[in-house]
C-alpha positions as CSV (number, residue, x, y, z in Angstrom):
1,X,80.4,108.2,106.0
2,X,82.2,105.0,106.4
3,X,85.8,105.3,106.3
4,X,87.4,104.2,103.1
5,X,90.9,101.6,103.2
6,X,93.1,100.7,100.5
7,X,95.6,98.0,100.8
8,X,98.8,97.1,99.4
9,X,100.6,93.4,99.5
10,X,104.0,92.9,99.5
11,X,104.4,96.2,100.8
12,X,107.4,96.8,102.5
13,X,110.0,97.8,99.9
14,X,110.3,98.6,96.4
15,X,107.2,99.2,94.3
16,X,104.9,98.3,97.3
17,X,106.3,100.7,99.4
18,X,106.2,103.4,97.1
19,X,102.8,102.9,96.3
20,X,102.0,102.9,100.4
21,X,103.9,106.3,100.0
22,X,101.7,107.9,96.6
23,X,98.2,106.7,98.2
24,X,99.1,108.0,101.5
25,X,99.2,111.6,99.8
26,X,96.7,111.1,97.5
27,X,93.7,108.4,98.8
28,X,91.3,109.8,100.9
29,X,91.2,107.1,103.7
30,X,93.1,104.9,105.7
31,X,96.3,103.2,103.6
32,X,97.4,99.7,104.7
33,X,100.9,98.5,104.5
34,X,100.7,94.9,104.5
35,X,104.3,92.3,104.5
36,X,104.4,88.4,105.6
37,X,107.3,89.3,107.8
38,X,105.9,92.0,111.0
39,X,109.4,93.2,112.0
40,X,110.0,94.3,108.6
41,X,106.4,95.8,108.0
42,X,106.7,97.9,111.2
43,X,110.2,99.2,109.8
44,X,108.8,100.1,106.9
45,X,105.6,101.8,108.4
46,X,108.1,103.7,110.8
47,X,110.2,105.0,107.9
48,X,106.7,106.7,106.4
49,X,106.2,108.0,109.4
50,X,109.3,109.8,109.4
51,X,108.3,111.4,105.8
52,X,105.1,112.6,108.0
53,X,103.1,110.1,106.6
54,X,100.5,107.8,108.5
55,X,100.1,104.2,106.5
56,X,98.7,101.6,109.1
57,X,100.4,97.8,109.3
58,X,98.4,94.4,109.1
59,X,100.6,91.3,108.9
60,X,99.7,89.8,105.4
61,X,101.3,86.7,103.5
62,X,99.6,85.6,100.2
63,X,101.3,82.5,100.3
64,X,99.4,81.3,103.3
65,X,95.6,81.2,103.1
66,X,94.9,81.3,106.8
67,X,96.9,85.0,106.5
68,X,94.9,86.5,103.8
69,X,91.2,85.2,105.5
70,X,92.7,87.1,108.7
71,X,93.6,90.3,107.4
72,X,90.0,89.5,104.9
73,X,88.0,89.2,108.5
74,X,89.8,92.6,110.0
75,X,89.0,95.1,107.0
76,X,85.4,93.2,106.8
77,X,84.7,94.5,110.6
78,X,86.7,97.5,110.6
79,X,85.7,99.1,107.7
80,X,82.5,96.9,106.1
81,X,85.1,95.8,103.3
82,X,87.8,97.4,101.1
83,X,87.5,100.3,98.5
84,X,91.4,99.7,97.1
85,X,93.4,96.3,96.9
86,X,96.6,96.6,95.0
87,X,97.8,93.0,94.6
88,X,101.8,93.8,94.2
89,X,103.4,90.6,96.6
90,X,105.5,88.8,93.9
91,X,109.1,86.6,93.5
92,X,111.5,86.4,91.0
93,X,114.7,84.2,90.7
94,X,118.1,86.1,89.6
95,X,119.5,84.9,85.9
96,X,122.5,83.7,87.6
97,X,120.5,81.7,90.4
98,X,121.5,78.1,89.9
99,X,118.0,76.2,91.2
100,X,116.8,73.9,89.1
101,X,114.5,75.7,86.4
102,X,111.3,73.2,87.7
103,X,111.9,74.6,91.2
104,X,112.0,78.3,89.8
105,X,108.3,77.7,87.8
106,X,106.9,75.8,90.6
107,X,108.1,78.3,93.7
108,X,107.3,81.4,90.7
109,X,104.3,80.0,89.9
110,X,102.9,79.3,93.8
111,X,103.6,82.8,94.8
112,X,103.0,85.3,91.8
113,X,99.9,83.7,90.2
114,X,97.9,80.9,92.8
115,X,98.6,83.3,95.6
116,X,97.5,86.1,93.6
117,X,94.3,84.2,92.4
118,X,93.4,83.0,96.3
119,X,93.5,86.7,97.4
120,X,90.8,87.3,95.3
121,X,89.3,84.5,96.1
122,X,88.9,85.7,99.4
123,X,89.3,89.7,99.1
124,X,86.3,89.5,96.4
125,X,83.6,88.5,98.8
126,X,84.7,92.1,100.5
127,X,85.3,94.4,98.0
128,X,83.4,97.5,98.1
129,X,80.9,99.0,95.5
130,X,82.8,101.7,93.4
131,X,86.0,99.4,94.6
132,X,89.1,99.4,92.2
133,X,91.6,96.1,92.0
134,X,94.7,96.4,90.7
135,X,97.2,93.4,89.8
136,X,100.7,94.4,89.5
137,X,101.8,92.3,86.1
138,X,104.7,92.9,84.2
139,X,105.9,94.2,80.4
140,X,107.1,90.6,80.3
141,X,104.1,88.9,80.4
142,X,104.0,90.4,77.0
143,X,107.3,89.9,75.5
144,X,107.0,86.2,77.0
145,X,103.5,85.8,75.3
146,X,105.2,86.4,72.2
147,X,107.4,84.0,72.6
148,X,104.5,80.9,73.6
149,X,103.6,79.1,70.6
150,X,101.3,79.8,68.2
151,X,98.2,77.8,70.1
152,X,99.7,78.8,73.7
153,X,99.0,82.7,72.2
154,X,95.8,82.0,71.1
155,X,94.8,80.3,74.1
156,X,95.9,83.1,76.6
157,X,94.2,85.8,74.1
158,X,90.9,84.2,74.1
159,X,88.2,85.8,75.7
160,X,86.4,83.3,76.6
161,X,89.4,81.3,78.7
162,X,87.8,80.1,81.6
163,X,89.8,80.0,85.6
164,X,89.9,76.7,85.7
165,X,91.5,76.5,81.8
166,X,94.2,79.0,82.9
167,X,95.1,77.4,85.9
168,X,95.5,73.9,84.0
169,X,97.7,75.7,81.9
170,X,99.5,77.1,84.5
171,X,100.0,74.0,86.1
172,X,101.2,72.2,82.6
173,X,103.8,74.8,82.5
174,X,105.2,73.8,86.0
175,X,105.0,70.0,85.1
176,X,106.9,70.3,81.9
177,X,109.3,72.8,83.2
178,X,110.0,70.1,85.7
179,X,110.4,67.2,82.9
180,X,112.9,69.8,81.0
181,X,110.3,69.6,78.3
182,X,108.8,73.1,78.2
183,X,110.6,74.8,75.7
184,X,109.7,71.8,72.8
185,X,106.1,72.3,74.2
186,X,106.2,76.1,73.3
187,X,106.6,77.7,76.4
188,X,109.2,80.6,76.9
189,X,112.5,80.1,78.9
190,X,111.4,82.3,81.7
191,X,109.2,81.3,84.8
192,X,108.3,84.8,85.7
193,X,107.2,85.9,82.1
194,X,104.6,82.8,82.7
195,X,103.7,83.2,85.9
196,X,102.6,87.0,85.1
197,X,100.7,85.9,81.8
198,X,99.0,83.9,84.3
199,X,98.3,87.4,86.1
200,X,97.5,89.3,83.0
201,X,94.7,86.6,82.2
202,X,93.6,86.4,85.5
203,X,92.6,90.1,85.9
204,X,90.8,89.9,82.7
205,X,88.8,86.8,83.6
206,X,88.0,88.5,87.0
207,X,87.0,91.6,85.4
208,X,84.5,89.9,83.3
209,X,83.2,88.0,85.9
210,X,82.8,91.3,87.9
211,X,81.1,93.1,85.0
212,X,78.3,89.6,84.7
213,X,77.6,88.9,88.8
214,X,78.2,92.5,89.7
215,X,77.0,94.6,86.9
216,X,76.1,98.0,88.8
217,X,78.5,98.4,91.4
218,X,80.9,99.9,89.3
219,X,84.2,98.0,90.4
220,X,87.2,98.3,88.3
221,X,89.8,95.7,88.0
222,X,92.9,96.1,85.4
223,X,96.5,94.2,85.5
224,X,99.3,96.9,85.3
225,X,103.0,97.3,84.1
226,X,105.0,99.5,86.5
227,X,107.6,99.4,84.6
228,X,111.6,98.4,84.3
229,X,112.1,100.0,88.1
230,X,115.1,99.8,90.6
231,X,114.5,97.2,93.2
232,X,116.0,94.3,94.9
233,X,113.9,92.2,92.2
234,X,115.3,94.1,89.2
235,X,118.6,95.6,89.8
236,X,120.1,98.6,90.5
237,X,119.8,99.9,86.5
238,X,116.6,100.1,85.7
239,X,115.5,103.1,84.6
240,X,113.0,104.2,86.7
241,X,112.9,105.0,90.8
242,X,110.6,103.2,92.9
243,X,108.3,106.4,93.2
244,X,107.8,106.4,89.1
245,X,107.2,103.0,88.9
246,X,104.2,103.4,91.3
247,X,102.6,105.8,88.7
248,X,100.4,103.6,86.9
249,X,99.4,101.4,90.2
250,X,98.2,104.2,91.4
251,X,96.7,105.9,88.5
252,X,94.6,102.7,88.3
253,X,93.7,102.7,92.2
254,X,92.6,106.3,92.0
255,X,90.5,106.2,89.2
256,X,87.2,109.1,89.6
257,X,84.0,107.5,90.8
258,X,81.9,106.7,88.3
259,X,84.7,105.8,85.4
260,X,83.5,103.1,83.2
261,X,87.2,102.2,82.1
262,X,90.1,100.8,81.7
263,X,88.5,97.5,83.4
264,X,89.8,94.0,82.3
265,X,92.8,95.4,80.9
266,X,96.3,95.5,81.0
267,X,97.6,99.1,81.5
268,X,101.6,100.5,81.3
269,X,102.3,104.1,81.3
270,X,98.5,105.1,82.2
271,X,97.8,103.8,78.9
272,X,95.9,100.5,77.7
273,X,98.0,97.9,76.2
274,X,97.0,95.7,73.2
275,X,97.4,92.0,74.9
């Protein structure tokens, strides 16, 4: 039997780390931690280690294609592909960061949602029959929906929004952020609520297109909430540790062979959410 690999992005701290740190106990296989920066993914690796646990390191940075067709080439000769892929790499600006909103959607936008959608791109060609995809979104795609106007909303909630129509959108957002003129075009005030609708809509698209080209290799592909969780991203009082917010990541990552569902959904709490 071949051996199985999941991978994580963005894996060195905070929800990626603790995810590295659930599947290592609970995935039967080989667990990649994966971080743009090498010093800081061997730390990170080394501090598992001391836990007694064995994750393995390949350098990985979503914002730079030549990265992700590297580490896509590696798991394609070592293991024949890749059973697990847990897209969690994101950015966020602070509320009190004072850069120019246009530079927070266009910087946002780059990393959380193209870079998510170009390791796909690539990581698709490679993953595994019976494979499971998960995209770590965010509650506030949802409360940021809700505040998109009426047509944005219905737009985003169609199921029949093509790639190429959310990534126009996506891109409309950045160029009216940078005019000053998103908020009278109906967008919401906040570049990371966008950039993870863009997420949310992007796994659901995938997941359809999975289901049509792929119809009996029974991948599963969801977008997922981990929750309000304590990291350098959100804070020191959110709610929930690192460890919990991994919960529904890896819920989604470990679903049973042979599960029909959730696929194409966005999950929170190990429960589907109405988008």
């Amino acid at each position: 039997m071949p051996i199985r690999v999941a991978v994580v992005t963005g894996s060195n701290k905070g929800i990626g780390l603790a995810t590295v740190r659930a599947l290592c106990k609970q995935f039967e296989g080989d667990v990649y931690l994966t971080a743009r920066n090498v010093g800081r993914g061997e730390a990170a690796v080394k501090a598992l280690n001391s836990e007694g646990l064995k994750p393995l390191f390949h350098q990985l940075d979503i914002d730079d294609l030549n990265s992700i067709k590297t580490a896509a080439e590696f798991f394609k000769q070592k293991y024949g592909g890749v059973d697990v892929l847990i897209n969690n790499a994101a950015i966020a600006f602070k509320v009190a960061d004072t850069t120019p909103f246009g530079t927070q959607a266009e910087v946002t936008l780059k990393t959380n949602f193209l870079s998510t959608r170009k390791m796909w791109t690539v990581f698709s060609e490679i993953i595994k029959s019976g494979g499971r995809v998960v995209n770590v979104s965010s509650m506030v795609s949802v409360s940021a929906l809700s505040k998109c106007s009426p047509d944005l909303q219905q737009r985003f909630r169609n199921e029949n929004i093509t790639e190429e129509e959310l990534v126009e959108l996506m891109q409309r957002f950045v160029d009216e952020a940078k005019k000053g003129e998103h908020k009278e075009r109906g967008w919401p005030d906040t570049a990371y609520g966008v950039s993870k609708i863009g997420v949310t809509v992007l796994s659901m698209i995938h997941a359809r297109r999975l289901t049509k080209e792929r119809p009996n290799d029974g991948i599963l592909l969801n977008a997922c909430c981990p929750g309000w969780v304590r990291t350098d991203m959100a804070g020191p009082k959110a709610p929930k540790s690192p460890d919990e917010g991994a919960v529904t990541p890896v819920y989604l990552a470990l679903l049973p062979s042979g599960a029909k569902e959730p696929h194409g959904q966005f999950v929170s709490e190990k429960t589907v959410q109405k988008w």
